[in-house]
Gaussian input, Z-matrix of N, CA and C with variables (Angstrom, degrees):
# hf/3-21g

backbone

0 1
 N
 C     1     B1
 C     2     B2     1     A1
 N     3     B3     2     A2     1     D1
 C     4     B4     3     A3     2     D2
 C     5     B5     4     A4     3     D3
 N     6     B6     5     A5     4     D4
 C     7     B7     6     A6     5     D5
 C     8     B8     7     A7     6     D6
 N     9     B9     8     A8     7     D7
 C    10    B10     9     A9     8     D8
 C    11    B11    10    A10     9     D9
 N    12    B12    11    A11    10    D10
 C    13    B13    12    A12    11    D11
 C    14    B14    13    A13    12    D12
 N    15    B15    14    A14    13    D13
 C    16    B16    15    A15    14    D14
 C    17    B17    16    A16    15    D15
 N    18    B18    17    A17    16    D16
 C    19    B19    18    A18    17    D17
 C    20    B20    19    A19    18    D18
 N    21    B21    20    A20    19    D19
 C    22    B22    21    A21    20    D20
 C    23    B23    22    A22    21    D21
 N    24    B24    23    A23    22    D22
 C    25    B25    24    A24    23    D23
 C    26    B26    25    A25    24    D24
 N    27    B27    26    A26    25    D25
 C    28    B28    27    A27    26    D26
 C    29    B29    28    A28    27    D27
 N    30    B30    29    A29    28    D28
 C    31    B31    30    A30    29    D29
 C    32    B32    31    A31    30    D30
 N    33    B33    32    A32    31    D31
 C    34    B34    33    A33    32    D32
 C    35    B35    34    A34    33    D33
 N    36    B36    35    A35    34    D34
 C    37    B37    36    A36    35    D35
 C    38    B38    37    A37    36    D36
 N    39    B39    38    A38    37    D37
 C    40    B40    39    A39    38    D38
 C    41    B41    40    A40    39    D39
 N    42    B42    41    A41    40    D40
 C    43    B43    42    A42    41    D41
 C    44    B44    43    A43    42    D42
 N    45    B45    44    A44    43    D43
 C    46    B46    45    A45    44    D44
 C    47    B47    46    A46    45    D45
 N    48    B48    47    A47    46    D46
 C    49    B49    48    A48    47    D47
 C    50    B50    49    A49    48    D48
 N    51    B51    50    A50    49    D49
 C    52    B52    51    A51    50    D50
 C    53    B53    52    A52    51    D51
 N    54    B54    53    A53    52    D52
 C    55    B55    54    A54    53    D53
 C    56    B56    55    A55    54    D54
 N    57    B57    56    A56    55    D55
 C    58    B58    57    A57    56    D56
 C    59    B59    58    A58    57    D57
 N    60    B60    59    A59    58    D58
 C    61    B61    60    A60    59    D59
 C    62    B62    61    A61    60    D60
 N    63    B63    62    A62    61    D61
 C    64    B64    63    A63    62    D62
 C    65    B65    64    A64    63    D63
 N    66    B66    65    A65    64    D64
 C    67    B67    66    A66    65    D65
 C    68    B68    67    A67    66    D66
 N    69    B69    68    A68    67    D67
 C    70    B70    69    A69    68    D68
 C    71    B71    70    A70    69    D69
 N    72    B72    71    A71    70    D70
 C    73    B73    72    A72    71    D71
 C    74    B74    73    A73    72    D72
 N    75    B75    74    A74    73    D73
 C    76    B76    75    A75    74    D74
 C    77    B77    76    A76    75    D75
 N    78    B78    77    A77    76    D76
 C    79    B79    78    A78    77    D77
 C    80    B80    79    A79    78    D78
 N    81    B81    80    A80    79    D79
 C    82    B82    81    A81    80    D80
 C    83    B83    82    A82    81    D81
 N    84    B84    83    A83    82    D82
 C    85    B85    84    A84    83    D83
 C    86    B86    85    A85    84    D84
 N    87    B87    86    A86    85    D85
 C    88    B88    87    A87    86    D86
 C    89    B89    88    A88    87    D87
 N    90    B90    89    A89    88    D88
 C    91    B91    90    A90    89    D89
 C    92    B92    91    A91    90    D90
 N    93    B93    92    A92    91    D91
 C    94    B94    93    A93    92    D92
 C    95    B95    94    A94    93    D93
 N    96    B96    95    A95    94    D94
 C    97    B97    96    A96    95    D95
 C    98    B98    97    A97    96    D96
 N    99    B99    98    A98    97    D97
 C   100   B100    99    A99    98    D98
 C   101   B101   100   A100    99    D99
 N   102   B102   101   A101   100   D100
 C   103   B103   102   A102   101   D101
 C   104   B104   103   A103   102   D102
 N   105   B105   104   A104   103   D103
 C   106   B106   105   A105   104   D104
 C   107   B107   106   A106   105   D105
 N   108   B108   107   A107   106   D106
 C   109   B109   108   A108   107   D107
 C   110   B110   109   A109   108   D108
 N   111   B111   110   A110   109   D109
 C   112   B112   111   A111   110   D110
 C   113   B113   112   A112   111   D111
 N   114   B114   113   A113   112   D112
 C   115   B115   114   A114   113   D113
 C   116   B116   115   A115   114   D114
 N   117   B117   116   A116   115   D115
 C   118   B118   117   A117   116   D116
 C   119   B119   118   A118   117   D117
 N   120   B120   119   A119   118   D118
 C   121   B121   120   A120   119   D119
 C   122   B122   121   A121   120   D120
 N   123   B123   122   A122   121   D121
 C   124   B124   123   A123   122   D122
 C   125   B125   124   A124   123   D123
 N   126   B126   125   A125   124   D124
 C   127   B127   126   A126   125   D125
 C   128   B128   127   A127   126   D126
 N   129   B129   128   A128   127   D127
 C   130   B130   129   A129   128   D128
 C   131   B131   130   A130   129   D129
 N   132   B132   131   A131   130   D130
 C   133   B133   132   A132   131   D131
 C   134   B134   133   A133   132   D132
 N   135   B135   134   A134   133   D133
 C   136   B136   135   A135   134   D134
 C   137   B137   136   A136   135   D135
 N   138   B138   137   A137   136   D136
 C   139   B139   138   A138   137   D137
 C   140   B140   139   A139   138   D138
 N   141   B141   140   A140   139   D139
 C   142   B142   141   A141   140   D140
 C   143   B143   142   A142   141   D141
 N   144   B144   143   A143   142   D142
 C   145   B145   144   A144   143   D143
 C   146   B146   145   A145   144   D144
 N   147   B147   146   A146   145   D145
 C   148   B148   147   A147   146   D146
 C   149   B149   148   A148   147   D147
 N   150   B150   149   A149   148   D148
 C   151   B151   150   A150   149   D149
 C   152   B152   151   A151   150   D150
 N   153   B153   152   A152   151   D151
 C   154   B154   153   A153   152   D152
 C   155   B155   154   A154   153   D153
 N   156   B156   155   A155   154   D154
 C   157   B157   156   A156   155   D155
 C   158   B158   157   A157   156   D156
 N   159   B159   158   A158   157   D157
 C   160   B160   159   A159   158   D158
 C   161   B161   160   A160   159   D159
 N   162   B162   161   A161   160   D160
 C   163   B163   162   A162   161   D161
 C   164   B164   163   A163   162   D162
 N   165   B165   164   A164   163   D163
 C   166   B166   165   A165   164   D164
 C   167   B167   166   A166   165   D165
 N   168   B168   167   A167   166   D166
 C   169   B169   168   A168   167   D167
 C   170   B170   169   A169   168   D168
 N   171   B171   170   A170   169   D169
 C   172   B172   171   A171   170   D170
 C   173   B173   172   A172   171   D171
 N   174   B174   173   A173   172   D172
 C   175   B175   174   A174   173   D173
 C   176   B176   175   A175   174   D174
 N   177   B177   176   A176   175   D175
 C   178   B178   177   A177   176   D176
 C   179   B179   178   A178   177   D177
 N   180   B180   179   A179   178   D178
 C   181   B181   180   A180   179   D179
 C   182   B182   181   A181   180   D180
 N   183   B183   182   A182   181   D181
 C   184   B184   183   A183   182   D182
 C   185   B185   184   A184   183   D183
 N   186   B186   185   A185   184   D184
 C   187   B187   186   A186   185   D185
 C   188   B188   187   A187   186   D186
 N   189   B189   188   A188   187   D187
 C   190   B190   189   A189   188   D188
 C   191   B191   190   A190   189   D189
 N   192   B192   191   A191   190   D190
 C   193   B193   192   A192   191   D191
 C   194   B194   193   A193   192   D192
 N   195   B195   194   A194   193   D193
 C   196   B196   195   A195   194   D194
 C   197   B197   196   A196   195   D195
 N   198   B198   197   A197   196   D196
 C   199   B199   198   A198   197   D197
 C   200   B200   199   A199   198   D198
 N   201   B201   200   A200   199   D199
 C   202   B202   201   A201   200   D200
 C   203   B203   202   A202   201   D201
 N   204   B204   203   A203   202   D202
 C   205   B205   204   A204   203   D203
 C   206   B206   205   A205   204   D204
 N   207   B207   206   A206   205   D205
 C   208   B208   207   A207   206   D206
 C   209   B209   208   A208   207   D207
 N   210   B210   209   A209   208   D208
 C   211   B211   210   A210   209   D209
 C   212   B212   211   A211   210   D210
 N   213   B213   212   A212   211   D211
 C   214   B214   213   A213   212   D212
 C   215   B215   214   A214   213   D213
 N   216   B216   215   A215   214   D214
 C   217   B217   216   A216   215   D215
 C   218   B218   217   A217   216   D216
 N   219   B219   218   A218   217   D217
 C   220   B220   219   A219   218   D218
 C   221   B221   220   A220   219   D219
 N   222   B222   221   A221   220   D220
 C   223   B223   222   A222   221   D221
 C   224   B224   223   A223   222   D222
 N   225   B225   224   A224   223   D223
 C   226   B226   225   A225   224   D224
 C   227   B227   226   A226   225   D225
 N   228   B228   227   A227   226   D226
 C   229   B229   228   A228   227   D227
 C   230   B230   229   A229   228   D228
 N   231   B231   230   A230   229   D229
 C   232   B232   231   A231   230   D230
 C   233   B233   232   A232   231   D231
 N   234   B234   233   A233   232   D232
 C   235   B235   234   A234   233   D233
 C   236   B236   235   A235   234   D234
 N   237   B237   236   A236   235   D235
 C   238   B238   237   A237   236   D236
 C   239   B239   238   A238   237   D237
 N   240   B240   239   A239   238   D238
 C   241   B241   240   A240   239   D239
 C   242   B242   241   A241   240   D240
 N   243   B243   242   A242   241   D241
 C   244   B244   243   A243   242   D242
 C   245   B245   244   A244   243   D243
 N   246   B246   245   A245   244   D244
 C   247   B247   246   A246   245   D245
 C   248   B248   247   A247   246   D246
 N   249   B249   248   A248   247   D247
 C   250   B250   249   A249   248   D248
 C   251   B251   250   A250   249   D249
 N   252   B252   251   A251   250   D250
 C   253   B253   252   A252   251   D251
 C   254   B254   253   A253   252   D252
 N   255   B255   254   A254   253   D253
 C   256   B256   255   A255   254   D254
 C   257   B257   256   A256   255   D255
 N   258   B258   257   A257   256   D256
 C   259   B259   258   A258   257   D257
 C   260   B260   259   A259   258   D258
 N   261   B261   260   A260   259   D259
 C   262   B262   261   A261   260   D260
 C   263   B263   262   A262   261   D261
 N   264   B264   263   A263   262   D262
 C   265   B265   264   A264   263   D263
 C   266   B266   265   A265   264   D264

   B1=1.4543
   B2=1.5165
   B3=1.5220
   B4=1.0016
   B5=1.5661
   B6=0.9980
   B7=1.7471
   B8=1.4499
   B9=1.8392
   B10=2.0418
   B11=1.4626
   B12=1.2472
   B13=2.0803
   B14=1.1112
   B15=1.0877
   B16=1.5324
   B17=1.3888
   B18=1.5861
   B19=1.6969
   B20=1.4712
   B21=0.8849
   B22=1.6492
   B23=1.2425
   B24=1.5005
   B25=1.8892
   B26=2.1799
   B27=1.0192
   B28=1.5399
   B29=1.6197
   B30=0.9524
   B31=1.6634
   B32=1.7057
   B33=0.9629
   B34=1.8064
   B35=1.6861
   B36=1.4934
   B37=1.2228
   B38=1.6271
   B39=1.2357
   B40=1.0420
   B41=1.8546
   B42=1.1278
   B43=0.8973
   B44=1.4781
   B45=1.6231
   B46=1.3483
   B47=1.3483
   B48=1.0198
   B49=1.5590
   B50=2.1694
   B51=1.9841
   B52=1.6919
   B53=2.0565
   B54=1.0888
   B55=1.9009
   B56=1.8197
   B57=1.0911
   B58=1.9787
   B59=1.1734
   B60=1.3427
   B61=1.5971
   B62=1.3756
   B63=1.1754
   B64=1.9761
   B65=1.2745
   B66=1.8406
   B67=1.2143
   B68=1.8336
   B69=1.1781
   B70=1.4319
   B71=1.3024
   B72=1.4529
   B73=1.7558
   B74=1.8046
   B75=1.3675
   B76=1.8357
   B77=1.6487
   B78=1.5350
   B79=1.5715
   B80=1.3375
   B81=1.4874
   B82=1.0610
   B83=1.4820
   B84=1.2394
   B85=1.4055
   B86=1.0437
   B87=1.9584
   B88=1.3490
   B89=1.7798
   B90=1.4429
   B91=1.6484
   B92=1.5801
   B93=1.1484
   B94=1.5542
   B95=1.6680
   B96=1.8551
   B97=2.0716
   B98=1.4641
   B99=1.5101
   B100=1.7315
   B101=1.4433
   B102=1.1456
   B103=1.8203
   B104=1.1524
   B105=1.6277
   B106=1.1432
   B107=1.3273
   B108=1.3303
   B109=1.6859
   B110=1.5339
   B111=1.0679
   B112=1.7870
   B113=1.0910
   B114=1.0445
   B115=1.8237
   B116=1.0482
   B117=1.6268
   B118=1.4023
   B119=1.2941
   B120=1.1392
   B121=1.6126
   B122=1.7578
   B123=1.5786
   B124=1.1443
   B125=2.1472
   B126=0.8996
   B127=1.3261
   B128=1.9164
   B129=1.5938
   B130=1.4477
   B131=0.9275
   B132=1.6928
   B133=1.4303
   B134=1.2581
   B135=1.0846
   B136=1.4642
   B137=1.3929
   B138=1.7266
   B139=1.3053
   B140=1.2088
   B141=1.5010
   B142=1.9143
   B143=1.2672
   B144=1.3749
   B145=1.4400
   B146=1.3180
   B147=1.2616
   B148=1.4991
   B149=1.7006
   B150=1.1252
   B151=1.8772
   B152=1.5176
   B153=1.7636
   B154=1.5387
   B155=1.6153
   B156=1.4619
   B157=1.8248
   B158=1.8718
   B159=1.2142
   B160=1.7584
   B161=2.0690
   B162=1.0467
   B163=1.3745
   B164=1.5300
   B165=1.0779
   B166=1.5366
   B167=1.1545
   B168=1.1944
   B169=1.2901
   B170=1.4621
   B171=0.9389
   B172=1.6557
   B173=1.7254
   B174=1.0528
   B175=1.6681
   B176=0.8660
   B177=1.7078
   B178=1.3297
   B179=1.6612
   B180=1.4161
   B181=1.7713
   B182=1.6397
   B183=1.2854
   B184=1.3607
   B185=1.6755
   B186=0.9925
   B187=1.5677
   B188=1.7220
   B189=1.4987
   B190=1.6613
   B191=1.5705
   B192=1.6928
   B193=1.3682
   B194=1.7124
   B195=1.0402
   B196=1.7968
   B197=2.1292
   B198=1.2779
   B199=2.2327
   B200=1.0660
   B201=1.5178
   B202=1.3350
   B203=1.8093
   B204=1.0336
   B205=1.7876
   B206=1.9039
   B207=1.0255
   B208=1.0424
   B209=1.5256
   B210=0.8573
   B211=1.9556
   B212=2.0413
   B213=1.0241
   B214=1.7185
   B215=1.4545
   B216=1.7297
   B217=1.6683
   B218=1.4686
   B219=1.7157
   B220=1.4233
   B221=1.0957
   B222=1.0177
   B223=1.4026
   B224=1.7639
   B225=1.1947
   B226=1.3238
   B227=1.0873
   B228=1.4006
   B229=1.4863
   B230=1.3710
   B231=1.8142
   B232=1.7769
   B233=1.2779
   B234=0.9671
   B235=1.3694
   B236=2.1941
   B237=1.6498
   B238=1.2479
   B239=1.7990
   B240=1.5082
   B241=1.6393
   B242=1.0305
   B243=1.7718
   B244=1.4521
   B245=1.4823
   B246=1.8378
   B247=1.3885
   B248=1.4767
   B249=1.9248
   B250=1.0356
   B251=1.0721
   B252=1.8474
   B253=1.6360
   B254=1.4651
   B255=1.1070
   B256=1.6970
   B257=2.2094
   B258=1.4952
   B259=1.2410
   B260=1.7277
   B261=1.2533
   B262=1.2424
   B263=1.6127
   B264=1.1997
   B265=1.7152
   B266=1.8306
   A1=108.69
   A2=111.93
   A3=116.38
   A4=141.77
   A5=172.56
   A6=174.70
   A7=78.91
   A8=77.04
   A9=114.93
   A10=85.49
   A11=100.72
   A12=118.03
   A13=112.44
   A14=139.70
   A15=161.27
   A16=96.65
   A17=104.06
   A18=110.91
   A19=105.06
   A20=149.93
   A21=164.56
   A22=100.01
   A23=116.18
   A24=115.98
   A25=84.44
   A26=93.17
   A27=120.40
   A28=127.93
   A29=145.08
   A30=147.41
   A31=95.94
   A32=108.98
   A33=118.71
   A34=100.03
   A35=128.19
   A36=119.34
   A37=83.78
   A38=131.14
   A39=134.25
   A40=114.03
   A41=113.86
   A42=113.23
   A43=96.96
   A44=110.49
   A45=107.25
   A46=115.43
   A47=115.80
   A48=121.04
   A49=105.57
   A50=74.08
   A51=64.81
   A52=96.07
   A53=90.62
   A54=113.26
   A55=96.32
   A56=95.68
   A57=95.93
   A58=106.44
   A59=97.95
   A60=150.17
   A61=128.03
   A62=98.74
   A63=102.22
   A64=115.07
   A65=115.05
   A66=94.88
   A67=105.70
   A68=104.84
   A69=99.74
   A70=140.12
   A71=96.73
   A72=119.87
   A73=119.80
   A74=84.22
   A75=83.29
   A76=132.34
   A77=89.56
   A78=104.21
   A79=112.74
   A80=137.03
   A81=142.19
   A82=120.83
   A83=143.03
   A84=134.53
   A85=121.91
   A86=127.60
   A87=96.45
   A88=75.11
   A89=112.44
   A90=90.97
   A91=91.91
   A92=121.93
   A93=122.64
   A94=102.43
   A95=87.21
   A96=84.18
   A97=80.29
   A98=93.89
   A99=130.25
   A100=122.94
   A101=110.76
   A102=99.37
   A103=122.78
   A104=117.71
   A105=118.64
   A106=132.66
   A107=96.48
   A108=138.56
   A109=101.27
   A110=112.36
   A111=139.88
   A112=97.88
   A113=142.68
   A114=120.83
   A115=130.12
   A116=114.12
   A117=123.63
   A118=112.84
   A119=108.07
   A120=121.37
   A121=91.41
   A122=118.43
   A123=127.26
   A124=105.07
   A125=135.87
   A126=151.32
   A127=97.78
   A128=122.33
   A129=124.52
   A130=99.04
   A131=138.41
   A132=146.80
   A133=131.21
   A134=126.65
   A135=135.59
   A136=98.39
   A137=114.84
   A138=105.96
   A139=114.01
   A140=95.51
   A141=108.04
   A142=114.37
   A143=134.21
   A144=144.63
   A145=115.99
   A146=108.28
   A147=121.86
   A148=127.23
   A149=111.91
   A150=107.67
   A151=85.77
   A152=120.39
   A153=91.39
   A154=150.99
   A155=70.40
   A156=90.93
   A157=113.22
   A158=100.57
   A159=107.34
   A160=82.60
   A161=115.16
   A162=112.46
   A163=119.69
   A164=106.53
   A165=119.25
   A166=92.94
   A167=142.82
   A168=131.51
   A169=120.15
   A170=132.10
   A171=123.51
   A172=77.87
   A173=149.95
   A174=150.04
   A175=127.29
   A176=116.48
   A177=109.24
   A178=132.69
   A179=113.38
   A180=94.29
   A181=77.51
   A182=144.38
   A183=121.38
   A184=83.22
   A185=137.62
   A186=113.71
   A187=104.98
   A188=101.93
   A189=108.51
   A190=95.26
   A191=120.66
   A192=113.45
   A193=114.83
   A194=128.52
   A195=130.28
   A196=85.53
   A197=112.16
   A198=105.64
   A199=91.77
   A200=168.58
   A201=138.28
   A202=95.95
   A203=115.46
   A204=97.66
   A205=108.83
   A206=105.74
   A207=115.24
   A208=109.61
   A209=138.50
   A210=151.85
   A211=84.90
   A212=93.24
   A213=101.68
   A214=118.53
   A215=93.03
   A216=105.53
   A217=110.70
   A218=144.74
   A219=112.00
   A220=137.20
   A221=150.69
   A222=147.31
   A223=113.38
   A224=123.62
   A225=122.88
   A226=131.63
   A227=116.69
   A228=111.44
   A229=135.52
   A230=97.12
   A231=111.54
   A232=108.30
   A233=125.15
   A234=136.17
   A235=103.13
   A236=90.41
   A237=99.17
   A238=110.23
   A239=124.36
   A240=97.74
   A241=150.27
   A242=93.05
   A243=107.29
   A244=116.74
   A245=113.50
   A246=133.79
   A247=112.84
   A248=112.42
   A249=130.00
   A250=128.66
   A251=121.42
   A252=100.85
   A253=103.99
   A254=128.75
   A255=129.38
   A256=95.81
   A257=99.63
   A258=85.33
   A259=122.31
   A260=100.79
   A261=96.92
   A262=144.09
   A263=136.65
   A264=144.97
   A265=90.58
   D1=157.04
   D2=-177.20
   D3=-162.54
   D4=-56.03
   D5=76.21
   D6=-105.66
   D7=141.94
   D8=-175.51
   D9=-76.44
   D10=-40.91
   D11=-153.28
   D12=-107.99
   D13=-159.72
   D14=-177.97
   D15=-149.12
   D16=119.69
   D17=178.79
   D18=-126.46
   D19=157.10
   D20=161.70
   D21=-97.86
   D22=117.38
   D23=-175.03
   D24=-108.25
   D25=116.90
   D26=161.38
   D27=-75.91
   D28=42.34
   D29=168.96
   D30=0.85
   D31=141.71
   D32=-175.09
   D33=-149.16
   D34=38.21
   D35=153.29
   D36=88.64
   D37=43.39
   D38=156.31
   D39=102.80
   D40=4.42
   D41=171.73
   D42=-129.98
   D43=177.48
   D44=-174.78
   D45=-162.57
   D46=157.70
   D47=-165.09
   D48=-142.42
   D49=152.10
   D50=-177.16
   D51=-140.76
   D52=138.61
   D53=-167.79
   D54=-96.87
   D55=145.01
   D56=138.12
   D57=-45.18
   D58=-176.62
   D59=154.91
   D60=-146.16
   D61=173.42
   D62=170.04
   D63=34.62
   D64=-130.59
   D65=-168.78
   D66=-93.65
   D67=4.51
   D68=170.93
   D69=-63.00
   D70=-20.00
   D71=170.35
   D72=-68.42
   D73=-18.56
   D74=159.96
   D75=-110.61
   D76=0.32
   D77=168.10
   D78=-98.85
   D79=-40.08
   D80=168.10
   D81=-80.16
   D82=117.03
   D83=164.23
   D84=-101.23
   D85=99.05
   D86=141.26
   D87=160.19
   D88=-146.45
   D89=-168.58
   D90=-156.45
   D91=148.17
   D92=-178.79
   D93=-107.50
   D94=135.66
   D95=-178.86
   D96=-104.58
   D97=161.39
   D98=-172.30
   D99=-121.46
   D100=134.02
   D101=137.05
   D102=-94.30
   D103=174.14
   D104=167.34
   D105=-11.95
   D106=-75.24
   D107=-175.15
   D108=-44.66
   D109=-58.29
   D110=175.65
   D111=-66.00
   D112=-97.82
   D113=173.09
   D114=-0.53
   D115=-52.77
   D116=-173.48
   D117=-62.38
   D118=-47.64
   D119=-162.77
   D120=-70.73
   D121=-70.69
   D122=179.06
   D123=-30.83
   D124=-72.34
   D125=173.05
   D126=-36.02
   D127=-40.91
   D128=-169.61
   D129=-74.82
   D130=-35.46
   D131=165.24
   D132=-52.65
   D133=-16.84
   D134=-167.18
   D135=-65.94
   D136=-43.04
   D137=165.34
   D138=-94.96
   D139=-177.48
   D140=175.45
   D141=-73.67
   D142=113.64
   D143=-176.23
   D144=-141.34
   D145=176.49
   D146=168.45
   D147=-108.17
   D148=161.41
   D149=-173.70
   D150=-64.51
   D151=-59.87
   D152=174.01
   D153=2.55
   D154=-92.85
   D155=177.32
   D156=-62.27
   D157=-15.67
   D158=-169.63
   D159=-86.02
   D160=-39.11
   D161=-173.63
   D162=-68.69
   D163=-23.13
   D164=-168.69
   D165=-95.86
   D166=-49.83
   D167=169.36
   D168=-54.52
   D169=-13.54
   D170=-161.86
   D171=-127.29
   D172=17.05
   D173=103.09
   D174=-38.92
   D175=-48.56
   D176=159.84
   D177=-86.15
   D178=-2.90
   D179=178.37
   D180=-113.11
   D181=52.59
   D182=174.94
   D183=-156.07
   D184=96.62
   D185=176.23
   D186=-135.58
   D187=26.10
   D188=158.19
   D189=-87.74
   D190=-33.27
   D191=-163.04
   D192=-63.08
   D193=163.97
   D194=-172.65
   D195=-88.52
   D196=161.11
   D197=151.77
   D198=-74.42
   D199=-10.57
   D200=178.42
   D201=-95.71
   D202=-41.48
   D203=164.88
   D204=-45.57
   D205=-82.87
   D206=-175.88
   D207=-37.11
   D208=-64.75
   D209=-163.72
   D210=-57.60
   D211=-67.73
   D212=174.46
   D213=-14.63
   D214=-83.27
   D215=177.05
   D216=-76.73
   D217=-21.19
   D218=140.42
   D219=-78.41
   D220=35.78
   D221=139.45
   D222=-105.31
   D223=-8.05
   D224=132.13
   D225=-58.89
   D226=-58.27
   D227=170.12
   D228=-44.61
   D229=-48.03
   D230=176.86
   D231=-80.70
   D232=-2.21
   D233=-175.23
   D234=-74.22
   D235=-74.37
   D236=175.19
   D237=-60.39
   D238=-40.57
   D239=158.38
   D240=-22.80
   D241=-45.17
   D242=-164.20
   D243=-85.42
   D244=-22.08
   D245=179.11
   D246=-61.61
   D247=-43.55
   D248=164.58
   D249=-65.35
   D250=-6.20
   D251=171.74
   D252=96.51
   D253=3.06
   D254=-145.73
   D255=-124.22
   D256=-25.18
   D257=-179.94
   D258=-128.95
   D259=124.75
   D260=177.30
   D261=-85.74
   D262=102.34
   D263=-117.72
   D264=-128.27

């Protein structure tokens, strides 16, 4: 799985946002706000991966979180990607 688009995630003083690019900025309109957490994952996507490997990673920069925290909020997250058109599986 992977991003429909090419997004540039921007840090905004702790919050964060993510745009097109290239020619995706005229196929996609409009800009997704983030958290952290959501960044991360969003940024793990750019390449081709798995919820796996996207999970194991956010194990490792998150390791106050429980895997059922984590498993929780990604498959919510990719979940709503995927509703939006935004992820490709």
């Amino acid at each position: 799985m992977k991003l429909r688009y090419e997004f540039a995630i921007m840090d905004m003083g702790g919050e964060y946002a993510a745009v097109p690019v290239g020619k995706d900025a005229t196929e996609f309109h409009g800009m997704l706000k983030l958290n952290a957490v959501s960044a991360d994952i969003l940024a793990q996507l750019k390449e081709d991966t798995t919820p796996e490997k996207v999970h194991a990673y956010l194990r490792g920069k998150y390791p106050e979180s429980t895997d059922d925290e984590i498993g929780a909020n990604l498959v919510k997250f990719l979940n709503q990607l995927y509703r939006e058109g935004l992820l490709q599986i």
